[in-house]
Every structure is written in structure tokens, then in C-alpha cells.
PASEBA-1860 file (N, C-alpha, C; in nm, 3 decimals):
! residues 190
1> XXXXXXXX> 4.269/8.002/11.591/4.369/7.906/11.549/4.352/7.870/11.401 ~ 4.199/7.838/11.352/4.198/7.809/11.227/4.210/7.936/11.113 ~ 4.173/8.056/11.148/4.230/8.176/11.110/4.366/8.166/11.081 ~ 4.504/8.169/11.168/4.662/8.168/11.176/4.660/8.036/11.072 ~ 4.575/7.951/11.093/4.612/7.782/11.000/4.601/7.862/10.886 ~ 4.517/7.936/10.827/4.460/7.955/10.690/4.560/8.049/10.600 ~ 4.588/8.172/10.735/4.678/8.275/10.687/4.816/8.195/10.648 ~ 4.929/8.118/10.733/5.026/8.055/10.701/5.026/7.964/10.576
9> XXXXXXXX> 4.874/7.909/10.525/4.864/7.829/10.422/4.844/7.921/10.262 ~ 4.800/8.026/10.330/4.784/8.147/10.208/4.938/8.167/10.179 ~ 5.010/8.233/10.316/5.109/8.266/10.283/5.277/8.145/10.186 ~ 5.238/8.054/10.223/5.269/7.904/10.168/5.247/7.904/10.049 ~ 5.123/7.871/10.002/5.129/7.910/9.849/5.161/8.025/9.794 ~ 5.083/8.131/9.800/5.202/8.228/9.735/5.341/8.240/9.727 ~ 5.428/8.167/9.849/5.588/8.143/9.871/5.598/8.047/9.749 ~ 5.548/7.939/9.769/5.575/7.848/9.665/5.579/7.878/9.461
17> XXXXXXXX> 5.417/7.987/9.485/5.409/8.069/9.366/5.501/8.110/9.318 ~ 5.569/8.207/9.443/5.697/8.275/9.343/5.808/8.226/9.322 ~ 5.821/8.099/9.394/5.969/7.997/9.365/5.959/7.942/9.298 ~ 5.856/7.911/9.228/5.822/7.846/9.059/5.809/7.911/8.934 ~ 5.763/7.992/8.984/5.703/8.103/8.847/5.793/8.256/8.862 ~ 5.847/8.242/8.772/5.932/8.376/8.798/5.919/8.447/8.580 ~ 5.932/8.581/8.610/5.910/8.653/8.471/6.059/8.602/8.403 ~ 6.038/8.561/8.224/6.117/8.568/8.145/6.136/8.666/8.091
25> XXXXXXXX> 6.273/8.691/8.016/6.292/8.804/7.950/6.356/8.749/7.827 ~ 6.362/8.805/7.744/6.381/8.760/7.618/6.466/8.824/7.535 ~ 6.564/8.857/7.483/6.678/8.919/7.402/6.696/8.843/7.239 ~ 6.687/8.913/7.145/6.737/8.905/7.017/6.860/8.855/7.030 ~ 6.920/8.734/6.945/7.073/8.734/6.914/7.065/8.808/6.771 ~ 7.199/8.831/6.780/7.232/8.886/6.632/7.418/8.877/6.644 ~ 7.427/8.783/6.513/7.550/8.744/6.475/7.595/8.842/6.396 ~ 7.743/8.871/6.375/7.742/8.936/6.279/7.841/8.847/6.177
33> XXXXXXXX> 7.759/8.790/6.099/7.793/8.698/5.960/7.846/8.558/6.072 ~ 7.890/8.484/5.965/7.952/8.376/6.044/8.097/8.366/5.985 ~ 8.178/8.276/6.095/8.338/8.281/6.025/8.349/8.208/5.954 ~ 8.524/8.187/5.872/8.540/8.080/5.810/8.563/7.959/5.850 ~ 8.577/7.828/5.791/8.592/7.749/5.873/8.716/7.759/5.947 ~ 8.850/7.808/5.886/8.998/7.811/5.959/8.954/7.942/6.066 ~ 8.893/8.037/6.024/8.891/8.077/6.142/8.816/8.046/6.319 ~ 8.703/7.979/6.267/8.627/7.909/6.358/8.750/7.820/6.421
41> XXXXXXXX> 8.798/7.747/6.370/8.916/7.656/6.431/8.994/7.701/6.524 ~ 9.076/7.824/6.478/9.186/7.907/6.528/9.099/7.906/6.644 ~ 9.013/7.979/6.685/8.959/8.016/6.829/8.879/7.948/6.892 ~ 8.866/7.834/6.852/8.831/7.709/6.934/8.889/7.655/7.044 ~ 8.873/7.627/7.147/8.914/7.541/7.271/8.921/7.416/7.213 ~ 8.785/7.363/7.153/8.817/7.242/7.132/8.689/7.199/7.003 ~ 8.695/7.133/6.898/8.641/7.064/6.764/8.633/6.962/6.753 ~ 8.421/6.891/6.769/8.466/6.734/6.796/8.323/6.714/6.702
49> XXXXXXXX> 8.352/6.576/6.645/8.213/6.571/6.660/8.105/6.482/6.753 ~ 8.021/6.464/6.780/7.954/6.395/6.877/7.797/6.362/6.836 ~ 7.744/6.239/6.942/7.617/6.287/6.941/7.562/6.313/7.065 ~ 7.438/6.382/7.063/7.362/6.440/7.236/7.364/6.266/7.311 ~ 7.331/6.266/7.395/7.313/6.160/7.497/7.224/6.218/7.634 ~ 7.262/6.298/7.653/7.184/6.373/7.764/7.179/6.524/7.757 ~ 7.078/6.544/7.811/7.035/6.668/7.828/6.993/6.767/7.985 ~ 7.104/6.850/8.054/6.980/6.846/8.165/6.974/7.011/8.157
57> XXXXXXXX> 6.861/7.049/8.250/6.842/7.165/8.270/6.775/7.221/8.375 ~ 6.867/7.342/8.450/6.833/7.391/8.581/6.815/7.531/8.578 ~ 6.715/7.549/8.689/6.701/7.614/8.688/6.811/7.713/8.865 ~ 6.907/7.846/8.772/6.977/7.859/8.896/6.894/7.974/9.026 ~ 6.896/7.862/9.169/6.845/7.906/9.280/6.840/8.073/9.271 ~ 6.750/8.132/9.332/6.746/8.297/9.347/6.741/8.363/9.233 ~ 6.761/8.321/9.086/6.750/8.425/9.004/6.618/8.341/8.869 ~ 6.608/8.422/8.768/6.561/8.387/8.620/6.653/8.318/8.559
65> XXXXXXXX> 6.748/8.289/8.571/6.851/8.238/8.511/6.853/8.088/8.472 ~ 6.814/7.981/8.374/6.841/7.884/8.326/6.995/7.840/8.320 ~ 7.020/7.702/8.328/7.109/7.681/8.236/7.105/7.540/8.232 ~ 7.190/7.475/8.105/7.171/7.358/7.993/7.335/7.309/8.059 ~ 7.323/7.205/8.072/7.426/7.090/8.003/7.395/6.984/7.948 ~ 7.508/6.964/7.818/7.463/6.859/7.710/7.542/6.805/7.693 ~ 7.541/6.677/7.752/7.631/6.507/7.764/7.682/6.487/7.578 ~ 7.813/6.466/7.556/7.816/6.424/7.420/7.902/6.314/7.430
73> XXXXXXXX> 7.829/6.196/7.339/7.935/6.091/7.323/8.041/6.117/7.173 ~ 8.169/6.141/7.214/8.266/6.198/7.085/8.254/6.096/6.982 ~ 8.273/6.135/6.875/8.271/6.031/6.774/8.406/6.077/6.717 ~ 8.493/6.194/6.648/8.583/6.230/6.583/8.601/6.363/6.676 ~ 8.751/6.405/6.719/8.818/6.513/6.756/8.930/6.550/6.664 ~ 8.907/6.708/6.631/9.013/6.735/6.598/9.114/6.845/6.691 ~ 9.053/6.922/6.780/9.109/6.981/6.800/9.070/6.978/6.998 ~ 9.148/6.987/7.102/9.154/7.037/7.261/9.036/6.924/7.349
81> XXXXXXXX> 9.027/6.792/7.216/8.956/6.663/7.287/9.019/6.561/7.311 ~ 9.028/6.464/7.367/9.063/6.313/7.378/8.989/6.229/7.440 ~ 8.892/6.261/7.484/8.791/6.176/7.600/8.666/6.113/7.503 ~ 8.663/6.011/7.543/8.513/5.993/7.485/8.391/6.088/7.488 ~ 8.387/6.129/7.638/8.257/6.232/7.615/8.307/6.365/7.671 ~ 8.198/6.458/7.692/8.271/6.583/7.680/8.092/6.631/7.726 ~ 8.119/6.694/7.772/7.945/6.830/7.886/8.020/6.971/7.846 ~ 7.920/7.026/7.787/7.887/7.162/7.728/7.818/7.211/7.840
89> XXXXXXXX> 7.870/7.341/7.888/7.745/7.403/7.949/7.747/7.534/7.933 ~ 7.593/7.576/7.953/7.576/7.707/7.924/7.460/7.776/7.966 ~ 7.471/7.907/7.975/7.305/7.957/8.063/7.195/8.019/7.924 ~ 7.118/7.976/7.936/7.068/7.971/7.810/6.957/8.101/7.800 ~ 6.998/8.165/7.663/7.003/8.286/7.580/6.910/8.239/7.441 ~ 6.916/8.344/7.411/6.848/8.335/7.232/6.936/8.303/7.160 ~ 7.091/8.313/7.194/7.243/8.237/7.150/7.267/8.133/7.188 ~ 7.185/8.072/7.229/7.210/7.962/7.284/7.167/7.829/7.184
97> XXXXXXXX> 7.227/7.700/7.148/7.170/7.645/7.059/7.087/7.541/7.100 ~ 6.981/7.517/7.005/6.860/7.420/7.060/6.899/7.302/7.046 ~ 7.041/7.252/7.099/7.094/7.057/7.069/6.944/6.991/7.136 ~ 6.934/6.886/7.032/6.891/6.760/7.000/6.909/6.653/7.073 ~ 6.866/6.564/7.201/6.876/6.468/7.165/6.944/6.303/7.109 ~ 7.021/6.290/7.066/7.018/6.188/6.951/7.062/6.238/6.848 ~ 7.054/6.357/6.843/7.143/6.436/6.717/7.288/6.430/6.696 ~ 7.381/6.387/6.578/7.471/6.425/6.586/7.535/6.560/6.569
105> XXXXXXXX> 7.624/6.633/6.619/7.638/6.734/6.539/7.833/6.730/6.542 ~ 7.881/6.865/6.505/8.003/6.865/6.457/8.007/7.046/6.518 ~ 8.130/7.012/6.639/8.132/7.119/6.759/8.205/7.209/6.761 ~ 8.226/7.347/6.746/8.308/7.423/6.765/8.248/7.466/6.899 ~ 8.366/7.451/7.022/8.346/7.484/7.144/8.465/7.542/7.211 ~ 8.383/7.682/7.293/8.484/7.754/7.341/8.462/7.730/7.553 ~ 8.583/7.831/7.575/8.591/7.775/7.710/8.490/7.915/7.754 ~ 8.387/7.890/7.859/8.347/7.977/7.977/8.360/8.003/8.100
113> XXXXXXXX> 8.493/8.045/8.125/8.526/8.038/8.276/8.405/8.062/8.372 ~ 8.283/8.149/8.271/8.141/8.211/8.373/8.091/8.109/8.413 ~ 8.062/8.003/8.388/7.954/7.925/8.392/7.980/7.845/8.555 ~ 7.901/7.881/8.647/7.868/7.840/8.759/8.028/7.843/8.835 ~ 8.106/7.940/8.810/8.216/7.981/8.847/8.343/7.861/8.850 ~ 8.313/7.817/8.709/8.431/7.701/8.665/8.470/7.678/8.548 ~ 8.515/7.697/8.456/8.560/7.678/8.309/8.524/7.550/8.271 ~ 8.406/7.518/8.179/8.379/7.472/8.115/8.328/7.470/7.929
121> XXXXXXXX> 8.340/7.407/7.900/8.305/7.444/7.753/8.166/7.471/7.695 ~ 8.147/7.564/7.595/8.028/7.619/7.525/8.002/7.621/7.383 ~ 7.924/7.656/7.313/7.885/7.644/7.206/7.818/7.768/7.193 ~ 7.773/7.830/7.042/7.660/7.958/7.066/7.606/7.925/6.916 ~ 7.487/8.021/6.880/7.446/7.996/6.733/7.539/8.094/6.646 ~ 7.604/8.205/6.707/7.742/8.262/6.638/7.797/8.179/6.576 ~ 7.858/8.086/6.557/7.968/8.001/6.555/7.895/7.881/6.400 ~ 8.045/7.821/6.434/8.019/7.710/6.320/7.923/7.605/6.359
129> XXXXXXXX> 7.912/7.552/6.458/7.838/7.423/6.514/7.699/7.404/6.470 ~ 7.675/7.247/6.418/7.586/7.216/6.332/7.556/7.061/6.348 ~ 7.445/7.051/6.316/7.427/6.899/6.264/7.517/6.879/6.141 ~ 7.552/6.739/6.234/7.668/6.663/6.103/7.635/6.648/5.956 ~ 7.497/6.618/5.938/7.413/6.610/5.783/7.439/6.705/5.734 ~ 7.456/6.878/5.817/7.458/6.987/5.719/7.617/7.061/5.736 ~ 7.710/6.989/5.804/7.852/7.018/5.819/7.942/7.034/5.671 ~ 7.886/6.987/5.573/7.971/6.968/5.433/8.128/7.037/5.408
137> XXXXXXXX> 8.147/7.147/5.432/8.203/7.246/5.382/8.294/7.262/5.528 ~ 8.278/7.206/5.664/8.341/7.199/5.775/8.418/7.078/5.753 ~ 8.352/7.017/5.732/8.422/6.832/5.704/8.526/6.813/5.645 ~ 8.491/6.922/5.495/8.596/6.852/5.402/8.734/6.927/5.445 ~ 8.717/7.098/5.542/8.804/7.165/5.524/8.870/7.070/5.636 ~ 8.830/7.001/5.761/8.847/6.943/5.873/8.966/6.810/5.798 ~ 8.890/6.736/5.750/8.978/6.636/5.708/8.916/6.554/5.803 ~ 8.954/6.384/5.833/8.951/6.287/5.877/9.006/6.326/6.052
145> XXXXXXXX> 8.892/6.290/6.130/8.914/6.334/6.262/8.984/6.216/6.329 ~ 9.027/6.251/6.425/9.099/6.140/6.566/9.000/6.086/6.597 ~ 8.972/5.939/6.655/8.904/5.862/6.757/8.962/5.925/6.881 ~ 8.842/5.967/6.963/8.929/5.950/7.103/8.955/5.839/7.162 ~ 9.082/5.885/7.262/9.178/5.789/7.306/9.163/5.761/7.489 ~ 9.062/5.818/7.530/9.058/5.775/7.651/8.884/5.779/7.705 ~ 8.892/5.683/7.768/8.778/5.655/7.759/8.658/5.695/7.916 ~ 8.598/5.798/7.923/8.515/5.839/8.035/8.383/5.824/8.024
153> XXXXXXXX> 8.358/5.846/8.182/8.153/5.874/8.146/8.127/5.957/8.243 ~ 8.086/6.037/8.170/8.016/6.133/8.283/7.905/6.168/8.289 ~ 7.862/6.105/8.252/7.660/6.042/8.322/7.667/6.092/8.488 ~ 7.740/6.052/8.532/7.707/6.081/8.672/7.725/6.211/8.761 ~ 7.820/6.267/8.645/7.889/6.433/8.696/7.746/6.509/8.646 ~ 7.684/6.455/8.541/7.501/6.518/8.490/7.388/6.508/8.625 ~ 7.401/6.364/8.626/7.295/6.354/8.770/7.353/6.369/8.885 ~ 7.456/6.400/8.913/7.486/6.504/9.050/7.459/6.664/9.040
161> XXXXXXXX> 7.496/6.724/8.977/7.466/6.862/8.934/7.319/6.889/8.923 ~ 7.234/6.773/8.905/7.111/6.811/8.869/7.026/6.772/8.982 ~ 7.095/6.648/9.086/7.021/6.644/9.235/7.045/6.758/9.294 ~ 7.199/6.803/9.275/7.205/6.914/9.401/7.184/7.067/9.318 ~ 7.124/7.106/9.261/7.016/7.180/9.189/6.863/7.193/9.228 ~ 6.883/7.102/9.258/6.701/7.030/9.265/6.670/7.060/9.435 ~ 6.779/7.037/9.511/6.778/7.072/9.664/6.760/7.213/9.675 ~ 6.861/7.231/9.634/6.880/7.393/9.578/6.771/7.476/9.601
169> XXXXXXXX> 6.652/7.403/9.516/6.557/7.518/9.475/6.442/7.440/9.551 ~ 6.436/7.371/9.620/6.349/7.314/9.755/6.331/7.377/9.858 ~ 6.482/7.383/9.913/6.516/7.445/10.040/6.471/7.557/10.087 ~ 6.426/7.655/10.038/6.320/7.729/10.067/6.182/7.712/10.112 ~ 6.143/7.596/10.029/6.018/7.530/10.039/5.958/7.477/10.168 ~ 6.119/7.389/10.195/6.114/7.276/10.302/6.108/7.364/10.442 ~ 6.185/7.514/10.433/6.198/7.593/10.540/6.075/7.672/10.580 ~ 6.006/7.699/10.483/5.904/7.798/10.519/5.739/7.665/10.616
177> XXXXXXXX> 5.805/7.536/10.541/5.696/7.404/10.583/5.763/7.376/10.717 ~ 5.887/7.422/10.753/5.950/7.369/10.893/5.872/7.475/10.961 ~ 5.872/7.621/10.915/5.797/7.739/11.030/5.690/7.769/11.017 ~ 5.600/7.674/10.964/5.463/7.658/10.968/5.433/7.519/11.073 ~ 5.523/7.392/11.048/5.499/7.324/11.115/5.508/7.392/11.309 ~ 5.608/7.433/11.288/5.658/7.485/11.431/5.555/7.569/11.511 ~ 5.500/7.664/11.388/5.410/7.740/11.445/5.256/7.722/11.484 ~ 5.207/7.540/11.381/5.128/7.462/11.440/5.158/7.396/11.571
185> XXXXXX> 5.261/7.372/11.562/5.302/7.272/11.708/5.281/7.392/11.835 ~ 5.347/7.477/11.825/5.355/7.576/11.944/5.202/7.600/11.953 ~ 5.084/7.619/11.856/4.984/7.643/11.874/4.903/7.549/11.965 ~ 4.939/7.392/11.894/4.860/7.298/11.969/4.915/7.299/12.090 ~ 4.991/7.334/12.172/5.096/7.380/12.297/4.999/7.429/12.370 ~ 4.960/7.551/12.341/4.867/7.668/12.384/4.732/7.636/12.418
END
């Protein structure tokens, strides 16, 4: 009996091992040059500026795959915004940008229908998007942005996505501890 206890507890951690620890892989970006500012515009979904407020990050169930969403409170829109805030998301790459925090920056964001099979908006280090301190030459071509005009929060659309994420990548856990329990119980049976 304490043999089967030991083997199921071996086999337990190693289960757990590999649902935590999984190999990264790593890819070069490479831009080729960056656009102008009118052109960055033209193919924008949407041009705001903001600052971070939240940050979350999951990891998606069954694969290596990361991905980021980043809460922004809008400060100026010019272009496919009106909301106060606005969630970027994206599965994160070596294109992917390292937002801040508390940072403001100034957004060129496009739409990703990929992202967890729903169109949401993205950002990449291709692109114009920057901290606002080093925007100069975006700003002036931008002109004086809109206040947005309607007012949301989606704080809570962040911490739902990120509880049921979090189950997500449990549920394996909790199952393999249900057929160990079971297979103690049936033992003490015997």
C-alpha cells in the first residue's frame, strides 16, 4: 500500500512538473524600418494616448503560449476610440512590447481577430507606439487629441479573464489529486 502511496505521489509531482515548467522558444523580431507617422495612422484601428493601469498575464492552458493584456486609462484619442479605457491584447513574442506600468505612452493599435478567438486590439514594436516623453514628431504631426466621451471600466473584464485562466491551468491538477484520492480511498476499502 505504501509502495502504490509513493508511486502515485512520484507520479503527482512529475504531473505537476510538467504543468508548470514547459520549454521556451525564442524568435528574433526584425522590422523592416519603421513607417511614417500618416502612414502609421492610415492603418490603424485605433490612436490614443493612455497610461498602463493594469497588467495581466496568462499563461494559455495546453500549450507554451503566453499572453498579455494591458488595461489603459485614455487620456487623448484620435483615431477608432471613445471610451475611457481600452485592453490591448496579445500573445507575447520578441514583437511584442514591454508596456510599463504607470507609463504613459501614445498608441498605434491594430485589430487581432487571433487573439483567443475574438478581435481585439494590439500593438507590436513594428509600429509607431511609444512612451509619450519620446512621441515628439507623432504629436506634433497628430495635433491636439479628443477627450474621450464615454466613460467605462474594465478592471473587471481583466480579473475575470485572469480567474478563469487560472482554473484553466489547475484543472488538471485538481483531477489527477481526485484519482489519487480515489485510489487511496478504494485502497483503505481493501
Amino acid at each position: 500500500m505504501i509502495k502504490k502511496l509513493y508511486v502515485f505521489a512520484v507520479c503527482l509531482a512529475v504531473g505537476f512538473f510538467l504543468i508548470t515548467v514547459g520549454s521556451s522558444v525564442s524568435y528574433a523580431c526584425k522590422c523592416d524600418g519603421q513607417p511614417s507617422v500618416g502612414d502609421e495612422f492610415e492603418k490603424s484601428a485605433a490612436v490614443f494616448t493612455g497610461k498602463v493601469i493594469d497588467i495581466k498575464e496568462e499563461k494559455e492552458s495546453g500549450t507554451d503560449s503566453r499572453t498579455k493584456k494591458v488595461l489603459f486609462e485614455v487620456s487623448g484619442t484620435w483615431k477608432g476610440l471613445t471610451e475611457s479605457q481600452v485592453l490591448l491584447g496579445y500573445y507575447q513574442t520578441s514583437c511584442s512590447i514591454d508596456f510599463k506600468k504607470g507609463k504613459e505612452y501614445l498608441v498605434y493599435a491594430k485589430e487581432n481577430p487571433d487573439f483567443k478567438n475574438k478581435a481585439v486590439l494590439t500593438s507590436e514594436v513594428c509600429n509607431r507606439t511609444v512612451e509619450v516623453g519620446k512621441a515628439g514628431e507623432d504629436l506634433a504631426f497628430l495635433g491636439q487629441g479628443d477627450s474621450p466621451v464615454k466613460q467605462v471600466n474594465l478592471q473587471e473584464e481583466m480579473e475575470r479573464s485572469a480567474a478563469s485562466s487560472s482554473l484553466l491551468l489547475w484543472s488538471p491538477v485538481l483531477g489527477v489529486a481526485a484519482l489519487v484520492g480515489l485510489f487511496i480511498w478504494k485502497g483503505a476499502k481493501n
